[in-house]
C-alpha positions in Angstrom: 100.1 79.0 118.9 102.5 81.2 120.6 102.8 84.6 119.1 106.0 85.4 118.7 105.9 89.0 118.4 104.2 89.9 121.0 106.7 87.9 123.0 109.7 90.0 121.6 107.6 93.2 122.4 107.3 92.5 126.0 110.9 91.5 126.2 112.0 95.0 124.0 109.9 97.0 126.2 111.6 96.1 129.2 114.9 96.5 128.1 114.0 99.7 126.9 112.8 100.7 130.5 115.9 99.6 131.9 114.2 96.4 133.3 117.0 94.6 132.1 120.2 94.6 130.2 119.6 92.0 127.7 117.1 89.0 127.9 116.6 85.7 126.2 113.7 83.0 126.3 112.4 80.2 124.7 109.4 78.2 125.7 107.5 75.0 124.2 103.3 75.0 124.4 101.0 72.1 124.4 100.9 71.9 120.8 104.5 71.5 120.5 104.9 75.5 119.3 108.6 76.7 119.8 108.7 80.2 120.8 112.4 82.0 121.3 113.1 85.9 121.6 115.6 88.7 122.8 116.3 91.9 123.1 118.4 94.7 125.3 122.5 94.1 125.1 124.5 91.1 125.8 126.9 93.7 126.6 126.4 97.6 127.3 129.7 98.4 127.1 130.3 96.9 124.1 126.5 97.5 123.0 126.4 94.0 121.3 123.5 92.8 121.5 120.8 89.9 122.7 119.9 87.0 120.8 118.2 83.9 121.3 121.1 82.0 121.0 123.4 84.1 123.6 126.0 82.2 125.7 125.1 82.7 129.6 125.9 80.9 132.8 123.1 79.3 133.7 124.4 79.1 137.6 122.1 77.2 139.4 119.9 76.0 136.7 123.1 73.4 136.5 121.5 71.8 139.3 118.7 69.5 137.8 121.5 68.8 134.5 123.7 67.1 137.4 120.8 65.4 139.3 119.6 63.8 135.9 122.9 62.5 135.5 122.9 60.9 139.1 119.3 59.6 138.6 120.7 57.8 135.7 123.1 56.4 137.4 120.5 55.2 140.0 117.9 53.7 137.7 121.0 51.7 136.6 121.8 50.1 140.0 125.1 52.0 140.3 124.2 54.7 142.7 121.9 54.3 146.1 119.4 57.1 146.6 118.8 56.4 150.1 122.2 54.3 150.8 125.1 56.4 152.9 126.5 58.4 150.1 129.6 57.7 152.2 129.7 54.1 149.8 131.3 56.5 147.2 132.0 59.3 148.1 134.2 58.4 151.9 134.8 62.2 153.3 130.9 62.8 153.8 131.1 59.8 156.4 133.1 61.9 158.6 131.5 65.2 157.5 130.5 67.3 160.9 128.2 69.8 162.3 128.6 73.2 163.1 128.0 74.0 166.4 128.2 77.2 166.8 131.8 79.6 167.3 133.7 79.6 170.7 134.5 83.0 172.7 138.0 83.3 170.4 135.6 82.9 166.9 137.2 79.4 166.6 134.1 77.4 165.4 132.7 74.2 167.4 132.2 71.0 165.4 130.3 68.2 166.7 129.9 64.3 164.5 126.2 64.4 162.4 124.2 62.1 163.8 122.9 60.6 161.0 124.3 59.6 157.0 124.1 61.7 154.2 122.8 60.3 151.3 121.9 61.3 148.0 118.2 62.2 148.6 119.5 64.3 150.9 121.5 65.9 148.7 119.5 66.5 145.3 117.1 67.6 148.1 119.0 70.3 149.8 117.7 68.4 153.3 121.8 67.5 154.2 123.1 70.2 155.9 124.7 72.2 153.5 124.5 75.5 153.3 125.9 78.6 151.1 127.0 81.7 152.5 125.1 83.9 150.4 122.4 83.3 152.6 123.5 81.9 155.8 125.7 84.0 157.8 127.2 81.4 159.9 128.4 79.4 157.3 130.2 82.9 156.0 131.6 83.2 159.5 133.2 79.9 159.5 134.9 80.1 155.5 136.7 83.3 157.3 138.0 82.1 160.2 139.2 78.8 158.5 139.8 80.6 154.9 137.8 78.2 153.1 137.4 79.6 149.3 134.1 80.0 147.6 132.6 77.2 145.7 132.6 80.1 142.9 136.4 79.0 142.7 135.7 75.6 141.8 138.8 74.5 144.4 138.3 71.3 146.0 138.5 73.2 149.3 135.3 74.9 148.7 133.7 71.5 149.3 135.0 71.1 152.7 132.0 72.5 154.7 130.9 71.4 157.8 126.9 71.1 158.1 124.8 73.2 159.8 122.3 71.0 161.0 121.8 66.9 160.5 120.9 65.5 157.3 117.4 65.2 157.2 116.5 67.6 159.8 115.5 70.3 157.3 115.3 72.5 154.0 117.9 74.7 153.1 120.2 75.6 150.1 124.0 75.0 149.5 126.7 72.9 148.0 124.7 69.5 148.1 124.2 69.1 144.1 128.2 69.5 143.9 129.0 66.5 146.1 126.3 64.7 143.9 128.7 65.8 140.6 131.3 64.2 142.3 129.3 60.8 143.4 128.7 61.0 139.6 132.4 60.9 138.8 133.3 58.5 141.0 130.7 56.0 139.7 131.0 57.0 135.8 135.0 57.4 136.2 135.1 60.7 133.8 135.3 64.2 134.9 132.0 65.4 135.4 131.3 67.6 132.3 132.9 64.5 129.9 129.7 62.6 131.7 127.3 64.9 130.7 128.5 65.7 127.3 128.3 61.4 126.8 125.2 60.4 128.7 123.1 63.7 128.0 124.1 66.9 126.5 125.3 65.0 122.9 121.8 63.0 123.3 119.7 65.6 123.5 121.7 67.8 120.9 122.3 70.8 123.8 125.5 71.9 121.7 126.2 74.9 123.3 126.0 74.2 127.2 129.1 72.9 129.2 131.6 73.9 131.5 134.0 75.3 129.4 133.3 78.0 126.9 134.8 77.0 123.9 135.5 79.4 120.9 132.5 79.8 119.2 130.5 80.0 122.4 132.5 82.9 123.5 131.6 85.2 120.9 127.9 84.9 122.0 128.9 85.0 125.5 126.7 87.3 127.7 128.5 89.4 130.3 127.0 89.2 133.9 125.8 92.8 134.9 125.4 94.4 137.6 122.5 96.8 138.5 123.4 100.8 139.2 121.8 104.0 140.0 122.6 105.0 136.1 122.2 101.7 134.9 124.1 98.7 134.2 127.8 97.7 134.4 129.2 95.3 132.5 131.7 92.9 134.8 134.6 90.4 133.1 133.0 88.1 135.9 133.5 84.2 134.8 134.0 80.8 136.0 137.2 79.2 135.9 138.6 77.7 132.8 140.4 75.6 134.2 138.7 74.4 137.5 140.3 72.2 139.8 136.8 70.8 140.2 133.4 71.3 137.1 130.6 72.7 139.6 127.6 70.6 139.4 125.4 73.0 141.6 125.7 76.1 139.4 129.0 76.1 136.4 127.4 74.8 133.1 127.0 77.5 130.6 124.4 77.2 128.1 121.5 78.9 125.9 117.8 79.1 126.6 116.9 76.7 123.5 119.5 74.4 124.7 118.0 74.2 128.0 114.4 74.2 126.5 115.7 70.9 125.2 116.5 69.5 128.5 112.9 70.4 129.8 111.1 69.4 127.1 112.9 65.9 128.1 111.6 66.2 131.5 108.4 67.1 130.8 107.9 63.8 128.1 108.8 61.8 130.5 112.8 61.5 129.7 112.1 61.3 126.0 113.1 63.9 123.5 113.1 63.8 119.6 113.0 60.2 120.3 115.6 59.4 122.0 115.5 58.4 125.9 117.9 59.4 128.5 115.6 59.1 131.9 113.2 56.5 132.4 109.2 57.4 133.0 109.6 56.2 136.6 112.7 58.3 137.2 111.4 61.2 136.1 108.4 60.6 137.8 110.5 60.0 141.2 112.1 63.3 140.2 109.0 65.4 139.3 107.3 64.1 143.0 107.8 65.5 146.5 111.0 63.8 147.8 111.5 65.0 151.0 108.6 64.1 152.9 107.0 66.9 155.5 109.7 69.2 155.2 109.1 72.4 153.4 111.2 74.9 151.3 111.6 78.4 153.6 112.4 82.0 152.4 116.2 82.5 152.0 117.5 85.9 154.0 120.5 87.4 152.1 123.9 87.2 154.0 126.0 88.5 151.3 123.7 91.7 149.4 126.2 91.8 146.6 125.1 88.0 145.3 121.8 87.9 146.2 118.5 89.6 147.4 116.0 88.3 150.0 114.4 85.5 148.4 110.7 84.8 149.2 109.0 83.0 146.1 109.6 79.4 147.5 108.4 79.4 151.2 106.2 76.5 151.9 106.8 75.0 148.1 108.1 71.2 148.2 111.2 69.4 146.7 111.3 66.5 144.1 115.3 65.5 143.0 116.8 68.4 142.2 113.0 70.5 141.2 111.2 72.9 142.9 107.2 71.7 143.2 104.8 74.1 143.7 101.7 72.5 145.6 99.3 75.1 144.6 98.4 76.5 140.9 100.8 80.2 140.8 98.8 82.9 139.2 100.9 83.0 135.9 98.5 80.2 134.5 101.6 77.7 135.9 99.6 74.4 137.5 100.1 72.7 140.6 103.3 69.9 140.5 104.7 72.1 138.6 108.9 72.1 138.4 111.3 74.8 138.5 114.5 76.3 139.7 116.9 79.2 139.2 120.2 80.5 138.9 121.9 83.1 140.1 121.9 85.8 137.5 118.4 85.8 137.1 117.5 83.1 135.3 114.6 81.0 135.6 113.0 78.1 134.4 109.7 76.1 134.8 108.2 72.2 133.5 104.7 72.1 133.4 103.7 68.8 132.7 100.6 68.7 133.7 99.5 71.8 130.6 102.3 71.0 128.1 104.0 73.9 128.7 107.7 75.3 129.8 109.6 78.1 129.5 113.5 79.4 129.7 114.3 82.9 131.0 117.9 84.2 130.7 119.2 87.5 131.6 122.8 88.0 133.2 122.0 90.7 136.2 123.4 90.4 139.8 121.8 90.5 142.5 119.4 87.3 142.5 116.1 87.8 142.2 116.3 91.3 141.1 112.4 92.7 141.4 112.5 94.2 138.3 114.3 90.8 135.9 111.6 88.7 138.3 108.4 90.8 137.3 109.7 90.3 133.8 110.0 86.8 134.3 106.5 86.5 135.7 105.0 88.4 132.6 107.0 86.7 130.1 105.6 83.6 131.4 101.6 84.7 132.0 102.2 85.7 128.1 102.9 82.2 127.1 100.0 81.2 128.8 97.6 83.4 127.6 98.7 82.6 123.8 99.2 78.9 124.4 
């Protein structure tokens, strides 16, 4: 059994030390137990504060929600996983490489030689990049004034590569062009799709693209860290977005997404009801991208992001990160887990029973101080399991 107050002490204590601004978590133990806890501020100006049910953009953690949906959609017949992606989606048939700039900063584009497909996109193994941390990729979006997929403008899709699909690991924009293949197949606008085939099945009420009335007055601002403390930013998505960013623009609650790895970790079952099949998930929970291996990611823009250094050498299933190696938090090996960008994490351990749902709303990524927290709050439920 999970004790619950000693959760909410460790999360109180650091928010009293300034560790973070507010924090939210919920986590599930072998035995079925349902832990959720908060504390710090929502919002220090405001000094509202932190509760388990707290709106936050979940960024990145939007990731595996999309490549659930698209695995659906393959276990169905109606989407290839190793077929040209090209099939539904035409512009990444012509997508190209950059090759470098030329003496005037003009950059060089040469044709991929190979497909894309969407393997290679749930596994980041396509070619995309973000320019949070890849500098060239930054380089290119100013000379051509390409807008950041933050905007949620169709243009921020229109990257060139930066190396051949299947050449290699790195992060960027893939799990967006894999929203999109999911449009284009299910005929909805991408958020309508989830809400139908998975957010209204496993009763995640408060997560979506848009934050609608009630969610807003829970809504965590995003902070950012200063010498004296924290300031609270008006930093959102857009309302209105000309496109609903699969790779990092649901907002959501940490018991919400509890639900959605509890699902994962049963096997694509929750409460009874099935989304997933127990081979998809399966396929998904399994190293999908052969010998290739997950690399440290050097910060090219400071502002969004620190050096991040917890995933080199770790494998990718569909849209999970696998550690191949038990982590010292109690967390086995084939474990799954992700991110997003305002310091939350999550993690699926199937193999123990056990996951867990951190949420605080702190630029830059992987703050050391939100992450340390992170890591204790999840030895904790380990220990008490």
């Amino acid at each position: 059994m999970v004790n619950a107050q000693a959760i909410s002490g460790l999360l109180r204590r650091a928010a009293d030390a300034g560790d973070v601004p507010g924090v939210a978590v919920a986590a599930v133990t072998a035995d079925g137990s349902v832990v959720t806890a908060a504390a710090g501020m929502r919002d220090t100006a405001s000094g509202m504060p932190m509760t388990a049910d707290t709106v936050v953009w979940i960024a990145s953690m939007t990731k595996a929600v999309t490549g659930a949906c698209a695995m659906q959609l393959v276990e169905q017949g109606k989407l290839s996983l190793d077929g040209p992606i090209a099939a539904v989606l035409p512009e990444l048939g012509a997508v190209q490489v950059l090759d470098g700039f030329a003496a005037d900063g003009s950059p060089r584009l040469r044709p991929a030689r190979r497909l894309i497909t969407l393997r290679h996109l749930l596994t980041h193994s396509s070619g995309f990049v973000y320019e949070v941390w890849n500098a060239d990729i930054g380089r290119y979006m100013t000379a051509t004034g390409t807008p950041s997929i933050g905007s949620c403008a169709n243009a921020a899709l229109t990257l060139p590569l930066l190396f051949d699909p299947g050449e290699r690991w790195d992060y960027g924009i893939g799990i967006d062009w894999a929203g999109k293949a999911v449009e284009a197949i299910g005929g909805q606008r991408l958020g309508a799709h989830m809400r139908e085939h998975l957010l209204e099945p496993l009763g995640m009420k408060d997560t979506g693209f848009r934050i609608g009335p009630e969610q807003r007055l829970r809504l965590a601002k995003v902070h950012v860290r200063t010498a004296d403390g924290f300031d609270a930013t008006d930093q959102e998505l857009p309302q209105e977005p000309e496109f609903e960013m699969g790779g990092g623009g649901l907002y959501s609650t940490v018991g919400d997404y509890l639900r959605f790895a509890r699902m994962i970790m049963n096997g694509g079952v929750l409460d009874g009801t099935r989304v997933l099949e127990a081979g998809t998930v399966a396929a998904m929970s399994a190293n999908a991208m052969g010998e290739l291996r997950c690399r440290p990611l050097k910060a090219a823009v400071t502002a969004a992001s620190n050096d991040v250094d917890f995933i080199d050498g770790m494998q990718w299933g569909l849209t999970f990160l696998i550690n191949p190696e038990p982590l010292p938090t109690g967390r086995a090996a084939g474990s799954l887990a992700w991110a997003g960008l305002a310091n939350s994490y999550f993690w699926i351990d199937p193999v123990r029973g056990v996951a867990g749902v951190y949420a605080t709303q702190l630029l830059p990524f992987f703050d050391d101080r939100a992450v340390r927290l992170f890591h204790d709050f999840e030895t904790a439920v380990y220990r008490m399991a």
